[in-house]
N, C-alpha and C positions, 0 to 999 in steps of 0.2 A: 504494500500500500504506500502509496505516495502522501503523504501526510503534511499540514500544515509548520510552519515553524513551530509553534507554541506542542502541538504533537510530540516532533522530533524532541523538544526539551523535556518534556515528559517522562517518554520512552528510554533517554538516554537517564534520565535518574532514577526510574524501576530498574533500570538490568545496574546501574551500581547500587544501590540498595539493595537488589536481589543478589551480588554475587557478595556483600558482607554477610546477608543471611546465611547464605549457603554455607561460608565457612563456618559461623559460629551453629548450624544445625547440626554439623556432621561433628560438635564437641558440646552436644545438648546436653548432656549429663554434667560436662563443669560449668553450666552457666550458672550465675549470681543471681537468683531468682528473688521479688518484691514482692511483697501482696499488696494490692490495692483494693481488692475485696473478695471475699469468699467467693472463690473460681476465676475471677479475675487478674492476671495476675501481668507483671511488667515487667521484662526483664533490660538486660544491659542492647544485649542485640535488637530489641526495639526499639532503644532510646536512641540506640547510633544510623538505625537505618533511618528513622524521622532527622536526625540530624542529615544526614548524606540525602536524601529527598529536598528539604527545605535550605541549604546550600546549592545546592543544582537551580534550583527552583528561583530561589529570590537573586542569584547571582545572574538568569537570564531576564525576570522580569521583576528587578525591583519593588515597580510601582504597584505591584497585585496585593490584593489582601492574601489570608491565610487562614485556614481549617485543620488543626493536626490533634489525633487524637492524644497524643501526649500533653503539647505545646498548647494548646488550644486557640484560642482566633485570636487572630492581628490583623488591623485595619490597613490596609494597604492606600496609599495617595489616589490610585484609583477606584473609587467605587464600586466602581460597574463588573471589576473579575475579582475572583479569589479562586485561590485550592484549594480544593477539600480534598485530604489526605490520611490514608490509613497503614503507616507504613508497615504493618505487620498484622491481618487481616486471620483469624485462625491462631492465636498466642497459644492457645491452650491445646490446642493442635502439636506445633511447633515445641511446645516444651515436653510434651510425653513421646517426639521421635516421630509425630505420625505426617507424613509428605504431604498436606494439604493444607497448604495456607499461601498468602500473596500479598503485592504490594499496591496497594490500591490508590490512585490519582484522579483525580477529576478536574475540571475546568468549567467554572461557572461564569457567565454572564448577562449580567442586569436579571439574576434569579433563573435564570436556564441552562441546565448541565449541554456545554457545546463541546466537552470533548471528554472520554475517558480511559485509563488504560489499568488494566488489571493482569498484574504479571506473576505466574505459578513461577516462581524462580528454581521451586525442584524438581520441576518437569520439563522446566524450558518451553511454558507455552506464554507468549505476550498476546493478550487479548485489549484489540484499541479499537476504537469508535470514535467518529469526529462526524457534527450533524451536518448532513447532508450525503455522506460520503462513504455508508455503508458501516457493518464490522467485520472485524479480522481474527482470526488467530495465526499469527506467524504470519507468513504469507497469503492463506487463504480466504478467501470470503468464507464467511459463516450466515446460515441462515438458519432463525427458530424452526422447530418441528414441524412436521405437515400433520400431525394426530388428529383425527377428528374427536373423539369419545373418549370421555374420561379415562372408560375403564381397559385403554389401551394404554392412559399417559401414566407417567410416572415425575413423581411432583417431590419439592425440597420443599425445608422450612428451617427453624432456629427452634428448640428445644428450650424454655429456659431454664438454666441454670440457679441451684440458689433455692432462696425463698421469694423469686422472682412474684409480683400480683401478676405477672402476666397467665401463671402457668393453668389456673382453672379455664381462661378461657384458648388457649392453646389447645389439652385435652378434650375439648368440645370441639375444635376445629377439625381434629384428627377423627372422631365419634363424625362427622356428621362427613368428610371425607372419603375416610380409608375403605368404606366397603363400595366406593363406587368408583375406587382406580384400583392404576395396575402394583401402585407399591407408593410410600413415602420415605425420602431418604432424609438424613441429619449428618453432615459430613463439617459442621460447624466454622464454616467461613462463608457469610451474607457474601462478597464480593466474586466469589468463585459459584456459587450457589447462581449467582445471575449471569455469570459470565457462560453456565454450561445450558442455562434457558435460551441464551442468543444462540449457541453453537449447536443446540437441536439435542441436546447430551438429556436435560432433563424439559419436560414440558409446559410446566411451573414451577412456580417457589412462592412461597409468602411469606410472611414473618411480621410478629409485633415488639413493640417495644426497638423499636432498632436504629443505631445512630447514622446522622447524614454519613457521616464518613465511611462506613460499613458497605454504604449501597448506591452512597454520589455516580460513580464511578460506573456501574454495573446496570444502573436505570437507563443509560444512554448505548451501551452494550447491548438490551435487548432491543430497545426501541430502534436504532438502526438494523437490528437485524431481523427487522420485520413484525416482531413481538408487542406485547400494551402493557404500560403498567401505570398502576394508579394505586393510591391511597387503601385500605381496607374498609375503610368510612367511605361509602361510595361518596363522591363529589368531596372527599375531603383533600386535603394538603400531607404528600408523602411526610414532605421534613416536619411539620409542624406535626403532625399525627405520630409521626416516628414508626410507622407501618406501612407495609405495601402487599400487592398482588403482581406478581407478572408470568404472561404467556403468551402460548402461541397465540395467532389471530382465531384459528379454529374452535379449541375449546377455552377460550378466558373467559367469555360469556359465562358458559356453563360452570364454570372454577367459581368465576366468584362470586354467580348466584348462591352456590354451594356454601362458601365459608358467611357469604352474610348473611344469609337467613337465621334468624330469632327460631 
């Protein structure tokens, strides 16, 4: 893919943030681990990949604001863009040894995700989307599923963790779901989770309680690649609800009549 400037800077700060992950995954057992909350947790190799993201980033475009799940927001001179940024997407993933998790970048403008890249750095796939312009993995165009009927799709979501309030109405989501598809998966990275809804891998995904940075990046991933996502609040606001739906154009309809019905 032939990609914008602001793209290319992107792209070139996921694969250095993703090749310091790499090293320090492959010495997961001596990392310096933080709690920041029960299951939550932050380590050294997160704080240096948001550092190594947010150098890349502000040294080609100064004047942008800033989203990081560490560092949290900075005003940038320009108003109208920021990053929203997860440099380590899947922690808990990453710190029990298991290969799924990613570095997650977004590009918003005047309130509209216009570019996004989501890079599995232990698999070597770069997943980018810039609007207008399709999505990608590595080289190739990627397009959502062709499934028509649920109970052919197979759908992702976020699990919570904890003594999360979300989890009663989660358990209800799965009860009024699972016996009308073909399976639900919990592989616990939102950014990879929406990046394999673009790639046709899963047919949806939902999830509540979930932060911008988790799925900036990953909204614009489906939506180029043919897919819908919205709010779980029909007619609501993703980031402000902190929840979403996304799928193929075939069965979303039918997905998320499913999960909102009372």
């Amino acid at each position: 893919m032939q990609g914008s400037a602001n793209l290319n800077v992107m792209i070139k700060a996921a694969r250095k943030a993703g090749r310091s992950l790499v090293k320090d995954f492959r010495e997961v057992e001596n990392l310096q681990v933080g709690s920041k909350a029960p299951g939550d947790f932050v380590t050294k190799a997160d704080m240096a990949a948001e550092k190594i993201v947010h150098e890349e980033l502000t040294a080609a475009r100064p004047h942008y604001g800033w989203v990081g799940e560490e560092t949290g927001e900075v005003e940038g001179s320009d108003p109208t863009r920021r990053w929203i940024v997860d440099p380590l997407d899947g922690t808990t993933n990453f710190l029990h040894g298991l290969p799924h998790w990613a570095v997650s970048i977004a590009l918003e403008h005047k309130g509209e995700i216009v570019a996004g890249v989501v890079f599995d750095a232990a698999k070597d796939e770069m997943f980018v989307a810039e609007k207008g312009a399709g999505a990608w993995m590595n080289d190739t165009r990627i397009r959502v599923s062709g499934r028509r009927q649920l109970i052919d799709s197979v759908f992702s979501t976020g699990i919570p963790f904890g003594a999360r309030r979300t989890l009663p109405a989660m358990m209800q989501d799965l009860a009024k779901l699972m016996p009308q598809c073909a399976g639900v998966r919990r592989w616990g990275s939102a950014s990879l989770d929406l990046a394999y809804v673009a790639a046709g891998r899963y047919d949806g995904y939902w999830e509540r309680e979930v932060n911008a940075y988790d799925i900036a990046a990953g909204i614009i991933l489906v939506r180029e690649a043919g897919g819908f996502v919205e709010s779980l609040r029909e007619s609501g606001d993703i980031f402000a609800d902190r929840s979403l739906i996304a799928g193929n154009g075939e069965v979303f309809t039918k997905f998320a009549e499913t999960l909102r019905r009372r």
